[in-house]
C-alpha positions as CSV (number, residue, x, y, z in Angstrom):
1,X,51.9,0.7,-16.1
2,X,49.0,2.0,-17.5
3,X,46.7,3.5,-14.6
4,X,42.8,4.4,-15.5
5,X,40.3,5.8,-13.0
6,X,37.2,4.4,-13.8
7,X,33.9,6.9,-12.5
8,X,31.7,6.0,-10.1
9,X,28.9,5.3,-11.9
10,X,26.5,5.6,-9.4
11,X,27.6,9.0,-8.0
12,X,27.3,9.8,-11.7
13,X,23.6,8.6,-12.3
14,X,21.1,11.1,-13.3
15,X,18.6,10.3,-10.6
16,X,17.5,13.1,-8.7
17,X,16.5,12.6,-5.4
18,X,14.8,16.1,-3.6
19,X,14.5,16.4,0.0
20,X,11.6,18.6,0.1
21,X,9.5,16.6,-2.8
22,X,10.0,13.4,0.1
23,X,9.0,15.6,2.5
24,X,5.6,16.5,0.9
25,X,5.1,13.0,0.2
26,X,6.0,12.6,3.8
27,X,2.7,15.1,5.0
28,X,0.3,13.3,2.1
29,X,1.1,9.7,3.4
30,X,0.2,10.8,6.5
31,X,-2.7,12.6,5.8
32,X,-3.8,9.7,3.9
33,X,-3.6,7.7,6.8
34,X,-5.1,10.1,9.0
35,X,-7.8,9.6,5.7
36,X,-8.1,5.8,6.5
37,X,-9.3,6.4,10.1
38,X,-11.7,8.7,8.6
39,X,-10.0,11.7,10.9
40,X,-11.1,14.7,8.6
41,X,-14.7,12.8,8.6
42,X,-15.2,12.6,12.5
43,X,-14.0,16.0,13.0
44,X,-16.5,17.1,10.5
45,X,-19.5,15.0,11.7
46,X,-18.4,16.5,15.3
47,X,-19.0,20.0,13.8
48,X,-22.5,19.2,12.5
49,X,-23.5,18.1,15.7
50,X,-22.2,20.6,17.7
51,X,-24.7,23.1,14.9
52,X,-27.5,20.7,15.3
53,X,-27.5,21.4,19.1
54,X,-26.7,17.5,20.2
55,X,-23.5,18.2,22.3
56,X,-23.3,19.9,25.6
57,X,-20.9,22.1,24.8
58,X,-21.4,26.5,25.2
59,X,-19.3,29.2,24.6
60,X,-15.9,28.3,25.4
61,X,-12.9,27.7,23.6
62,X,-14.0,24.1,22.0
63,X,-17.7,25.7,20.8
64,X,-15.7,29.0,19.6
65,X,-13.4,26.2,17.5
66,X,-16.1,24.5,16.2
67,X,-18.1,27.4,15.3
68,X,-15.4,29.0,13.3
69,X,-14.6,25.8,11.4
70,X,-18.4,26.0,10.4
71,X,-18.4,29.4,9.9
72,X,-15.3,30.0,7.7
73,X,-12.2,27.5,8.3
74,X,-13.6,24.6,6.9
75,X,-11.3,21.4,5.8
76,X,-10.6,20.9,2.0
77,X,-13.1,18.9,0.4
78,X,-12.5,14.8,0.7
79,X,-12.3,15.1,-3.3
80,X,-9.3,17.6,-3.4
81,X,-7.6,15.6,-0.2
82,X,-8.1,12.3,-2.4
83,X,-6.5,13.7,-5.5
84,X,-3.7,14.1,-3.8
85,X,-3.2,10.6,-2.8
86,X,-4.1,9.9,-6.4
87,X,-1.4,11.8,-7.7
88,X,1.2,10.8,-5.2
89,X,0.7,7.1,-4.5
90,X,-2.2,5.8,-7.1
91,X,-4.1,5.6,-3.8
92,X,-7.9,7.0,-3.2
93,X,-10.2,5.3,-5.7
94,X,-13.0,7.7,-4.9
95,X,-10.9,10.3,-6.9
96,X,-12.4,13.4,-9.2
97,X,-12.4,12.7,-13.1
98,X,-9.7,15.3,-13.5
99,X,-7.3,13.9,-10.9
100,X,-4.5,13.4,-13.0
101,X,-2.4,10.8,-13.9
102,X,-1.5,8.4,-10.7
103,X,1.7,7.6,-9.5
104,X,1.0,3.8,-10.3
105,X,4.9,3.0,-9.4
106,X,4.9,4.0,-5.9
107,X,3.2,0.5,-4.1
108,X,5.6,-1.8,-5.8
109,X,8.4,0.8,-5.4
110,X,7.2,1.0,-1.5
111,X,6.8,-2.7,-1.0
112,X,10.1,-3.6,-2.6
113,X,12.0,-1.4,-0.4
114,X,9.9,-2.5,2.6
115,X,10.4,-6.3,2.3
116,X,14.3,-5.5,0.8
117,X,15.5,-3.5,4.6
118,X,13.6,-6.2,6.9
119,X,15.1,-9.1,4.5
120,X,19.3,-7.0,5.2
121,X,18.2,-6.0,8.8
122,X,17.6,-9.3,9.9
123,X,20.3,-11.6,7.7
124,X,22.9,-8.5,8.3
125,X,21.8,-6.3,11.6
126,X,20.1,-2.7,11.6
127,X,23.6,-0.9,10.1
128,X,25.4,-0.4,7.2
129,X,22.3,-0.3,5.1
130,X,23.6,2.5,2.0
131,X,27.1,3.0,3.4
132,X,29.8,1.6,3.1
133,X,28.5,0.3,-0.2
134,X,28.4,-3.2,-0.3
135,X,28.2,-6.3,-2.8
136,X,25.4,-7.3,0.2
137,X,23.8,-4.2,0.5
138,X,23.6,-2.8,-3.2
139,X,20.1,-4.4,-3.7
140,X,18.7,-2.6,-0.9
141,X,20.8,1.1,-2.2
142,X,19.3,0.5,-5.1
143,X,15.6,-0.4,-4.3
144,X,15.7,2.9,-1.7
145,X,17.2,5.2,-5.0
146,X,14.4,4.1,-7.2
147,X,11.9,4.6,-4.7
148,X,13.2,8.1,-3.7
149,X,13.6,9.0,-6.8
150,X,9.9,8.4,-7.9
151,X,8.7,10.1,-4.8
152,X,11.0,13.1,-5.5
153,X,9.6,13.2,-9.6
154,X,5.9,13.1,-8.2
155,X,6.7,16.0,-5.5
156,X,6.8,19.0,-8.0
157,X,3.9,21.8,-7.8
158,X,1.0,21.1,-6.4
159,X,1.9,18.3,-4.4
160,X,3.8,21.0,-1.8
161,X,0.7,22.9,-1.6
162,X,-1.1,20.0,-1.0
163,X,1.2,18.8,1.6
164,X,1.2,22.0,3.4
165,X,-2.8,22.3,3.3
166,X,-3.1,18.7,4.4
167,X,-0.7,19.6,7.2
168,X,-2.8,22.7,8.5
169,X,-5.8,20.1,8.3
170,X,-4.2,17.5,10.3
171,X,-3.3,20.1,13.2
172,X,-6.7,21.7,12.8
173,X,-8.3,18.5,13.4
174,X,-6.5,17.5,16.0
175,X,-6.3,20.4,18.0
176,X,-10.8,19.8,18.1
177,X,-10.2,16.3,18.8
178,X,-7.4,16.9,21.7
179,X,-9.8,19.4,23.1
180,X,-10.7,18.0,27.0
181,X,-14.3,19.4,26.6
182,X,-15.2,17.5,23.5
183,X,-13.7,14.4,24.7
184,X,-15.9,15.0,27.6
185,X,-19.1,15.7,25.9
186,X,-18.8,12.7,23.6
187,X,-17.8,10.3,26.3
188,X,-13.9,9.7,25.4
189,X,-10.5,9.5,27.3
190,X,-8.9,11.2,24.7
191,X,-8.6,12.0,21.0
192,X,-8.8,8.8,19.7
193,X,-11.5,7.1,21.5
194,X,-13.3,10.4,20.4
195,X,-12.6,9.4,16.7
196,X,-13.6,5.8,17.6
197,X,-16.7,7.0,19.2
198,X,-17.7,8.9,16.5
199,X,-16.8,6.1,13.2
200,X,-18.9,3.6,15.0
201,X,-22.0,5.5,16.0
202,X,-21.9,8.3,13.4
203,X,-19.9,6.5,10.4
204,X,-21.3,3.5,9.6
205,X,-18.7,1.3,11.8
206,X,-15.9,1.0,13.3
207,X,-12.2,1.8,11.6
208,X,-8.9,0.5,12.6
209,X,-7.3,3.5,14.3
210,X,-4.6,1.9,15.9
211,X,-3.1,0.3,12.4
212,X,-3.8,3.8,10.5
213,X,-2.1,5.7,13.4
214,X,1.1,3.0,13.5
215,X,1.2,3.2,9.8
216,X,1.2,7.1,10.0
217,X,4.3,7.0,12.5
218,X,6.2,4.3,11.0
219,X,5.7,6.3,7.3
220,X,6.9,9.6,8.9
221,X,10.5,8.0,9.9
222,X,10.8,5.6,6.8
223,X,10.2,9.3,4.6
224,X,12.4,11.1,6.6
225,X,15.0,8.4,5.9
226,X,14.5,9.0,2.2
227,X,14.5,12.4,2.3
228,X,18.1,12.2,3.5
229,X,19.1,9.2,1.4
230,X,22.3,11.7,-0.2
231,X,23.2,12.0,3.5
232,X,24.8,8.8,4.6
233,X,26.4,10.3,7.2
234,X,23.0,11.6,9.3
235,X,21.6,7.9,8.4
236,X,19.9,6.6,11.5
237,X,19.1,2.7,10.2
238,X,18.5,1.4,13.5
239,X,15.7,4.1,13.4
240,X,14.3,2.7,9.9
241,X,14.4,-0.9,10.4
242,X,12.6,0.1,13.6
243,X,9.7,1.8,11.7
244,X,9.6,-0.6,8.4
245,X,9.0,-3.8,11.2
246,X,6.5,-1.5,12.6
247,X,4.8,-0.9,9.4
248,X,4.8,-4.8,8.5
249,X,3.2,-5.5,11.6
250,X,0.7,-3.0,11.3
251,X,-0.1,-3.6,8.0
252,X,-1.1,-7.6,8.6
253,X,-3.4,-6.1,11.3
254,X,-7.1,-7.0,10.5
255,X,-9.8,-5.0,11.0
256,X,-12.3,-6.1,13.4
257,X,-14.8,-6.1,10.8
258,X,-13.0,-8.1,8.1
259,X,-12.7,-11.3,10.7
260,X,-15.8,-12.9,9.7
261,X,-14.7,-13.2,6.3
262,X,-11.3,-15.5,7.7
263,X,-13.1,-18.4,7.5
264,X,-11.9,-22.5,6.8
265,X,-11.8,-23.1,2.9
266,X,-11.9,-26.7,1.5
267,X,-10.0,-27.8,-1.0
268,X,-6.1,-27.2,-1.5
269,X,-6.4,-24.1,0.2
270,X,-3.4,-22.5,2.2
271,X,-4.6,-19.5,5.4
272,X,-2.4,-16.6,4.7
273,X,-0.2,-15.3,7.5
274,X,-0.7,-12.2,9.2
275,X,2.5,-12.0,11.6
276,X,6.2,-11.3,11.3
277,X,7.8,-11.2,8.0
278,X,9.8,-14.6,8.4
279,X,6.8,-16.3,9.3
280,X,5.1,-14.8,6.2
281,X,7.6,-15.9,4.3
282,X,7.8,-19.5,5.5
283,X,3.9,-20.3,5.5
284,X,3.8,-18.6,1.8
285,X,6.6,-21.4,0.8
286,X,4.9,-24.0,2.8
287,X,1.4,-23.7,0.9
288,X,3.9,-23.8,-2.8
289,X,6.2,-26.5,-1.4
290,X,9.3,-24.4,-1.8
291,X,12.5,-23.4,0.0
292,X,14.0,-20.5,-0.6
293,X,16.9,-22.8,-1.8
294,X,14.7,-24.6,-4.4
295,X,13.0,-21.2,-5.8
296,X,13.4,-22.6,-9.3
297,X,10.8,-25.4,-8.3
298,X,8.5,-23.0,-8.3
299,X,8.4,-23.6,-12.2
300,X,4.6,-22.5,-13.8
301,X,2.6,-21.7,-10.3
302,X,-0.3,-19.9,-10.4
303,X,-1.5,-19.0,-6.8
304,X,-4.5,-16.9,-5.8
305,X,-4.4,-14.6,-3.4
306,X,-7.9,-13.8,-2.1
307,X,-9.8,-12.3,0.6
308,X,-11.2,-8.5,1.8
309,X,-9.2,-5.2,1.0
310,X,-6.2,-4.2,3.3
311,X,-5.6,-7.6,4.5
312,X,-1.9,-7.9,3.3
313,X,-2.4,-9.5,0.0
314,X,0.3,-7.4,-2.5
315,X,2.3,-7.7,0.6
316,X,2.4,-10.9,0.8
317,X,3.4,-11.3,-2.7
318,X,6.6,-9.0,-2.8
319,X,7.3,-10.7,0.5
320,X,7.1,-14.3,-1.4
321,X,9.2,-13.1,-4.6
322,X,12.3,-12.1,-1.8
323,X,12.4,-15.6,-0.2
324,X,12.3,-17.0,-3.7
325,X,14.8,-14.2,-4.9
326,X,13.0,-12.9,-7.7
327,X,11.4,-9.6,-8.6
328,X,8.3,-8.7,-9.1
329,X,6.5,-7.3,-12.2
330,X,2.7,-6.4,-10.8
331,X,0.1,-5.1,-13.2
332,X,-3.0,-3.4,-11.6
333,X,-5.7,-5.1,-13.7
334,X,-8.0,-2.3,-13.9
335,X,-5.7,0.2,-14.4
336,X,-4.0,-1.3,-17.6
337,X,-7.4,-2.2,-18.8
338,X,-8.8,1.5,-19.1
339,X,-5.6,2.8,-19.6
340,X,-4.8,0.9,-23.1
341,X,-8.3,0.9,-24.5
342,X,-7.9,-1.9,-27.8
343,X,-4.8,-2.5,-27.2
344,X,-5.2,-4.5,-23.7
345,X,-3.5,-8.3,-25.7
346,X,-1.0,-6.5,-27.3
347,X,0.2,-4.2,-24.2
348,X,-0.5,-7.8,-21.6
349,X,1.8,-9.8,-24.2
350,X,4.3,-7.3,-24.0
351,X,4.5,-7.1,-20.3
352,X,3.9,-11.0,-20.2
353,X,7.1,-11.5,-22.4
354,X,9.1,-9.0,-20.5
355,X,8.3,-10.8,-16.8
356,X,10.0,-13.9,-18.6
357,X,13.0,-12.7,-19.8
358,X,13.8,-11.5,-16.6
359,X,12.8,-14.1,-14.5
360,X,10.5,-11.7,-12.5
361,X,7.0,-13.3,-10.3
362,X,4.1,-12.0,-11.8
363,X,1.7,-9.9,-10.0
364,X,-2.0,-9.1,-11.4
365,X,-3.3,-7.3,-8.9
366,X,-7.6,-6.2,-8.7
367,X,-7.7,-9.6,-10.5
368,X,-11.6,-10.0,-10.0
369,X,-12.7,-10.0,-13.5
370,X,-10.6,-13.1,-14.2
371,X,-13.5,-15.2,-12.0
372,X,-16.5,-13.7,-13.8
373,X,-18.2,-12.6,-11.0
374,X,-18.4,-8.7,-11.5
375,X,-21.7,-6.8,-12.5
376,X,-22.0,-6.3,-16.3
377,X,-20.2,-3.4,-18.4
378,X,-23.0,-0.8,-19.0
379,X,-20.3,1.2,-20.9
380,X,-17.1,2.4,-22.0
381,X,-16.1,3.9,-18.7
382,X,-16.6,0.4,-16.4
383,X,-12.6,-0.6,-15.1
384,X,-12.8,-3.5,-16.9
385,X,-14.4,-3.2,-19.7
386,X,-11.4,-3.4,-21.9
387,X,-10.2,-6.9,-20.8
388,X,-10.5,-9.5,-23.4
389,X,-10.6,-12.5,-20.2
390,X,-10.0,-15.1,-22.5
391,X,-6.6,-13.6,-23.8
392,X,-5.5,-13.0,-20.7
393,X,-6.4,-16.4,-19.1
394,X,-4.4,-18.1,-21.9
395,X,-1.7,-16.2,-21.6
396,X,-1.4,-16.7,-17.9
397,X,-1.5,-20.4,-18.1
398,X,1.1,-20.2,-20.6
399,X,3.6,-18.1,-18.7
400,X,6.6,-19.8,-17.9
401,X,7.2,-18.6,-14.2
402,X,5.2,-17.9,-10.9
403,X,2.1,-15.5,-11.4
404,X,0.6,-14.4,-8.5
405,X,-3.0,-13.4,-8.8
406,X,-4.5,-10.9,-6.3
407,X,-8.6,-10.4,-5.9
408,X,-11.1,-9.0,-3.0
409,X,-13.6,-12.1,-3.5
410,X,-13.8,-13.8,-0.4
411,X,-15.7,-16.5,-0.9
412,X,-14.3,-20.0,-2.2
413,X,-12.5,-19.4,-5.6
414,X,-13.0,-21.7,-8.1
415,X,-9.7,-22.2,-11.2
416,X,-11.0,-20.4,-14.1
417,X,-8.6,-22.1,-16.0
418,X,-8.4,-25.4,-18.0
419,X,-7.6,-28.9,-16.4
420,X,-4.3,-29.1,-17.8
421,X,-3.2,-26.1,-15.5
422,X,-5.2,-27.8,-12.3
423,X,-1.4,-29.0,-10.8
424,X,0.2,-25.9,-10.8
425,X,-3.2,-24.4,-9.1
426,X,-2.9,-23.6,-5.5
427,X,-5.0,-20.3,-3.5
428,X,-4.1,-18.4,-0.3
429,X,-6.7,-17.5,1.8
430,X,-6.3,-13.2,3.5
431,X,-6.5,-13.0,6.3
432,X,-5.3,-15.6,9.4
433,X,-4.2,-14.4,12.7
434,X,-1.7,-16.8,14.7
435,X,-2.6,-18.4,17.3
């Protein structure tokens, strides 16, 4: 009898996964949530107004803190903290010219792995997620692989002295904000009331700390996870499945600020979900008419996503494409546009053609210019300047699949395309709290 060992491929792959590139993507995620709830800002403000003479505060240890932060330990400049998150996630749009090139993988990466361990955790339980591998869990080995290897490809040089400066920052900060005597002089209970305090009268209005701060926690376990992805045996997946359903509920959280826009819409107009993933998932098939046993009936769709910034949108989308069991293929509209400059139709057909052969949902994400309500180009250097609309609105109403379109206008959207695509026409309204 003839007897062949065939390899373990995947043992063999060339995908390099290492731990300390996840774990300085581990400190710039959190920094950049730390960035969301404008924490290097407040302390900052704090200092000036400590300078300017308009906080009781004297001699002791929080005035000697602040002084020598204004005197010679000042943060890094919100420009060099935002090309970090550039670099690492494609995140931070207020970014210097010579940033770099972004990491414009990482959200789909993220949000495929994200919606892929809630999806196992809650058909399988929180174990066995990598190990023993599994026909049921190789989706989910694989989506956490690509994910960590990316990370670990875009953790190289400067990121880890960018994670470790961010790091100092963070500490820095907070030890100012934990201080009793400034939380006493501004009012607060403790650190983050002070940093509430302080974005509402100070900062132009109030941020969602809570969310940022959840996000920040959640992140910290899900990278640590990755970081030991080569471990199976120190895998703590009740731990992960704990933090990704903490992120998902975190990241449907609305700001206070955003809830005027989550108005009634006429029209065939579905309110987007902002609860628990199942319930995501069901009221996202309920505005398409679709089971998650019927996915093929969801044929030529083209659904609108629409409503303010942060409000769960791409979310929503990968979350969609997993009930319907379907990838997705997402194009960041502005991006592609400046990227490819005269060569947008032939670089759009070519990812266009490649979401069809594979069956994939098709995300265009910062979709705004497809509704013509944008200020005009001035020049070569506006994001979408490049964008021949017309092209592109052909091609999507000729795309044989779903194609998911994703914009910050709020008001009512009208279909910029022609009647004979009005059927397959349907848009989602962000954001809708339960209730």
């Amino acid at each position: 009898m003839l007897n062949i060992e065939l390899p373990d491929l995947e043992s063999q792959s060339d995908v390099q996964i290492v731990k300390e590139n996840l774990y300085a993507a581990q400190a710039i995620y959190f920094a950049y949530q730390m960035e969301e709830m404008r924490l290097f800002q407040v302390v900052e403000r704090i200092v000036e107004l400590f300078q300017q003479g308009q906080l009781p505060l004297g001699r002791g240890s929080a005035g000697q803190a602040l002084e020598q932060m204004w005197r010679s330990h000042r943060l890094q400049p919100e420009s060099v903290r935002r090309n970090a998150y550039w670099r690492m996630f494609g995140a931070a749009a207020d970014r210097d010219a010579d940033a770099g090139e972004p990491n414009s993988d990482f959200l789909s990466l993220w949000l495929r792995f994200i919606v892929a361990v809630s999806a196992y955790a809650r058909e399988h339980g929180a174990s066995a997620l990598i190990a023993p591998r599994t026909d049921a869990n190789a989706s989910l080995r694989k989506t956490a692989r690509d994910l960590a290897a990316n990370l670990s490809r875009h953790g190289w040089g400067g990121a880890k002295f960018a994670a470790a400066q961010l790091t100092a920052d963070i500490q820095r900060a907070l030890d100012i904000l934990g201080d009793s005597e400034v939380q006493q002089a501004l009012g607060a209970r403790d650190m983050w009331q002070v940093v509430e305090s302080v974005n509402t009268t100070y900062l132009g209005g109030a941020r969602n700390v809570a969310r940022s701060r959840t996000m920040a926690q959640a992140g910290r376990r899900i990278f640590d996870w990755l970081a030991k992805l080569d471990q199976s045996s120190t895998q703590d997946d009740a731990e992960l499945v704990d933090a990704v359903e903490r992120w998902l509920a975190a990241s449907a959280t609305v700001d206070d600020a955003v809830e005027q826009y989550a108005t009634p819409c006429e029209s065939p107009v579905m309110a987007a979900p902002a609860g628990p993933l199942p319930a995501i998932a069901r009221d996202l098939l309920d505005a398409l008419g679709l089971s998650p046993r019927e996915h093929d009936k969801s044929g030529r769709s083209i659904v609108c996503f629409h409503g303010a910034p942060r409000t769960g949108k791409t979310l929503a989308a990968h979350v969609l494409a997993q009930a319907l069991s379907r990838e997705v293929l997402r194009i960041d509209l502005a991006a592609v546009s400046s990227k490819y400059i005269g060569e947008t139709s032939k670089n759009f057909g070519a990812v266009f053609e490649a979401a069809e052969r594979a069956g994939a949902t098709l995300l265009i994400d910062e979709a705004d210019a497809l509704f013509g309500r944008r200020t005009e180009v001035n020049d070569a250097h506006d994001r979408y300047a490049n964008i021949d609309v017309g092209y592109l609105l052909q091609r999507i109403e000729r795309f044989n699949g779903l194609v998911i379109l994703a914009t910050n206008l709020r008001d009512d959207i009208g279909m910029p395309f022609t009647s004979a695509a009005r059927h397959r026409w349907r848009t989602v309204r962000f954001p809708r709290s339960f209730g």
